[in-house]
N, C-alpha and C positions, 0 to 999 in steps of 0.2 A: 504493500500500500504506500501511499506516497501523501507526504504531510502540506501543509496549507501553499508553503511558497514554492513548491512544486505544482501546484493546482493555479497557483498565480502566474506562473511565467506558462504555461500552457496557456491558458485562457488570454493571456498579453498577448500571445505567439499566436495562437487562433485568429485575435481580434484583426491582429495586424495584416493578415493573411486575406481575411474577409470571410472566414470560413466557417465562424461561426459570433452569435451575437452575447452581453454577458447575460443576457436571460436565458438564452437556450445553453449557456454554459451554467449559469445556476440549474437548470432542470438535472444535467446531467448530474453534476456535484452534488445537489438534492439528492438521486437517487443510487448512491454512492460507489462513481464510477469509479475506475482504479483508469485513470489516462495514462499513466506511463505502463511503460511493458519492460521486461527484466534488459539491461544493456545485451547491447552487445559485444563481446570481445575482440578486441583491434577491428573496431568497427570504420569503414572506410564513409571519409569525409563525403556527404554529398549534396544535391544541387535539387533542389526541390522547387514543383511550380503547379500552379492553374494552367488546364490547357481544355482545348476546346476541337472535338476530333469530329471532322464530315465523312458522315455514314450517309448511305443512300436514302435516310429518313427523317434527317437534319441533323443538327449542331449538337453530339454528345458533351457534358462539362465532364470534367475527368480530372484527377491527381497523378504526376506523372514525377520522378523520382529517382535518381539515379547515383552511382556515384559520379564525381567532379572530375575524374579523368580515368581514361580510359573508356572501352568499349566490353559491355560483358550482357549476360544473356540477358532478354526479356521476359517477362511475366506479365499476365496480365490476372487480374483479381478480380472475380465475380462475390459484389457483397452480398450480407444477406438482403429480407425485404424489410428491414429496416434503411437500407442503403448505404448511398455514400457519405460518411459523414467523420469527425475527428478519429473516433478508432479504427476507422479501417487504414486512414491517411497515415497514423500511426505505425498500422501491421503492415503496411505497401514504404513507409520510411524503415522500420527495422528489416527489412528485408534487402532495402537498394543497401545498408552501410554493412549486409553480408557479401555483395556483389554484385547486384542485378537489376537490370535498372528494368523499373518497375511502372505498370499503369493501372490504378484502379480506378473504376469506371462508376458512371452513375445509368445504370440498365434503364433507369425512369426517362430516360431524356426525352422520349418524344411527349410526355405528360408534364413535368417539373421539375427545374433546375433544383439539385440538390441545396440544401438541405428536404429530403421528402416526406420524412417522419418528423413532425415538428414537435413532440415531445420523447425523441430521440428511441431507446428501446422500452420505455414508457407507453409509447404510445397503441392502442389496441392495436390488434393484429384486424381485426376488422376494418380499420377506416383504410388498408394498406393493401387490401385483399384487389379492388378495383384498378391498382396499378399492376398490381404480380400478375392479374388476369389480362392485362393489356400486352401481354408477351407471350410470346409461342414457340414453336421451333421455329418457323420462318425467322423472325426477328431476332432469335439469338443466335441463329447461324449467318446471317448478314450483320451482324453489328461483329462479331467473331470475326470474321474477314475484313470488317473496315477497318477493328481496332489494331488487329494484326499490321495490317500494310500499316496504321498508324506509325506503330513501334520499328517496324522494319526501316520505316524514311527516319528514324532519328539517326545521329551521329553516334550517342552513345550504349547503341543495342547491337554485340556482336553477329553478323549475318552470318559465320562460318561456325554457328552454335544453333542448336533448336530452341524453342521458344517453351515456356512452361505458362501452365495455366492451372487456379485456384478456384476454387467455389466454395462459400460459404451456406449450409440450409438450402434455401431455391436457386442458390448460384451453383450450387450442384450440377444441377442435370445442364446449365447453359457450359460449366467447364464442360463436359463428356461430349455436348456436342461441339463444341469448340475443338477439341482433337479430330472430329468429325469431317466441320469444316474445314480445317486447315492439315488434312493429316502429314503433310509431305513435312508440312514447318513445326508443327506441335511434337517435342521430343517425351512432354511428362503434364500428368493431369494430379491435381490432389484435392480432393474433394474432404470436407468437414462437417459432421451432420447434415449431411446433403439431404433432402427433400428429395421423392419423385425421382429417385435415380433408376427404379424397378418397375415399369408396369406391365399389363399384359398388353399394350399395343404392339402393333409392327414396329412402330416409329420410337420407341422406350427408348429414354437416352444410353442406358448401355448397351441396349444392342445396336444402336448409331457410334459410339464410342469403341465399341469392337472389332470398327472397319479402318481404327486409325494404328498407326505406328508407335505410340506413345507407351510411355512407363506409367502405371496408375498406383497412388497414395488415397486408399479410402478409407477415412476414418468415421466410425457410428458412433455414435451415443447409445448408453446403455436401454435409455426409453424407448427410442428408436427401434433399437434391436427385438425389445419386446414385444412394441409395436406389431413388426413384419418381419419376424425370425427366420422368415426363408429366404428374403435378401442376398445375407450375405455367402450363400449356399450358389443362388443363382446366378450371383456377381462372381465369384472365383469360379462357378462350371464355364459360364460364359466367356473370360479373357484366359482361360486354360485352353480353351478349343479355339480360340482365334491365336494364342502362344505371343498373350501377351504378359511380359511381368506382370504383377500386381499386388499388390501389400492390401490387405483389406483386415482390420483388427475391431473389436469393437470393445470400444474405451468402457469398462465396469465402471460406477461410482461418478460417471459423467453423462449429466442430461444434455438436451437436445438445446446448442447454443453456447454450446462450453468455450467456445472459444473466444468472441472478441471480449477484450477488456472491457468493456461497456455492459456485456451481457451481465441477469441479475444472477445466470447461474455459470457468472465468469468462473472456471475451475483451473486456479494459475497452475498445479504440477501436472494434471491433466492437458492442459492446454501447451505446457511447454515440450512436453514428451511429443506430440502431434506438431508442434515448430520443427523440434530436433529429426522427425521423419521426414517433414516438408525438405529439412536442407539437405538431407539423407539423399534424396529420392533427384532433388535439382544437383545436388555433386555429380551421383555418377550418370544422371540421361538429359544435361544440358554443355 
């Protein structure tokens, strides 16, 4: 946890940025987030920014991250449906001063420029449900491909390296297809109590996921798994018979959300064990 003037120079740093207001930083602090995440070691200096990416649907806002010299792999980070907002900017910065320069996205764009939960993961799941409905496969497999070529035209994204892609809850199944989309470029997928990564359609993200070349990091939550215990049964037959890696574990003692800092069932040794497979998984397939 992290004490007041730590919560101070966050919320200055926010202000300053435009990224967030001190009201919607009181909400969070009200409902007592933890904004910093554990350092990281010999963490590489880097260059953070607002950017604004055209998709064939219009003007994505997006957080983009990198280190300050050099060129090393891409990422792009699917949040959850709370969206784009201070902790993911967070978890997409601890990530570039590991090495990677990084884009997380705001998947609402054709609806509201982030901030889109305006009482951040306070906010009901209900009033948020008409934006997550507002996306489908089409739209995440074309925003997949815009973001991509995003990343591809920066300077500081290695093109002689494959690209990794992250999903959080409903960003789940937009990672999977994201390998989908881009299979030739997407080297590794890692999914976090992904939502919806299982169904009985034709079109189920894993089995569009199964047609790409990628390494897969699937981490469940323990509710989850309770949930739809045959998951993670169908998820390891299904990338064993396409003979793709795949790491698929399901976290005991961690509900569904474990991961951002923000969450109310943030679970930091939980959440850090699932980082440590994330870098696991981008070492050896980026």
């Amino acid at each position: 946890m992290c004490d007041k003037d730590h919560f101070d120079n966050d919320r200055q740093e926010f202000e300053r940025l435009g990224l967030i207001t001190r009201r919607q930083f009181g909400v969070l602090l009200g409902a007592g987030v933890a904004m910093m995440l554990p350092r990281v070691a010999n963490a590489a200096t880097v260059t953070e920014s607002e950017v604004s990416v055209t998709t064939p649907d219009g003007i994505a806002d997006c957080y983009f991250v990198h280190p300050t010299t050099g060129a090393t792999p891409g990422v792009l980070i699917w949040p959850d449906i709370f969206g784009l907002r201070p902790a993911f900017r967070s978890m997409g910065k601890r990530l570039a001063e590991s090495g990677y320069s990084v884009l997380v996205v705001n998947p609402f764009y054709r609806t509201h420029r982030a901030p889109t939960a305006e009482k951040g993961t306070a906010t009901p799941i209900s009033d948020l449900m008409p934006l997550a409905r507002s996306l489908n496969e089409t739209t995440e497999m074309t925003d997949a491909k815009a973001f991509i070529a995003w990343l591809d035209a920066q300077a500081s994204v290695a093109k002689n390296r494959r690209i990794g892609t992250q999903g959080y809850c409903m960003g789940g199944p937009m990672a999977f297809r994201t390998a989908a989309a881009m299979s030739a470029r997407v080297g590794a997928v890692a999914t976090f109590h992904g939502g919806g990564l299982v169904t009985d359609q034709p079109n189920s993200p894993h089995l569009e996921a199964a047609r790409s070349k990628a390494q897969f990091l699937v981490a469940i939550a323990a509710n989850d798994d309770a949930r739809s215990p045959n998951d993670k049964a169908t998820l390891k037959e299904t990338f064993e018979k396409a003979n793709l890696a795949a790491e698929i574990e399901v976290y005991e003692g961690a509900a569904h959300g474990w991961c951002p800092p923000d969450s109310s069932v943030y679970n930091e040794p939980k959440a850090e064990r699932a980082w440590s497979r994330l870098l696991a998984l981008y070492g050896k397939a980026l």
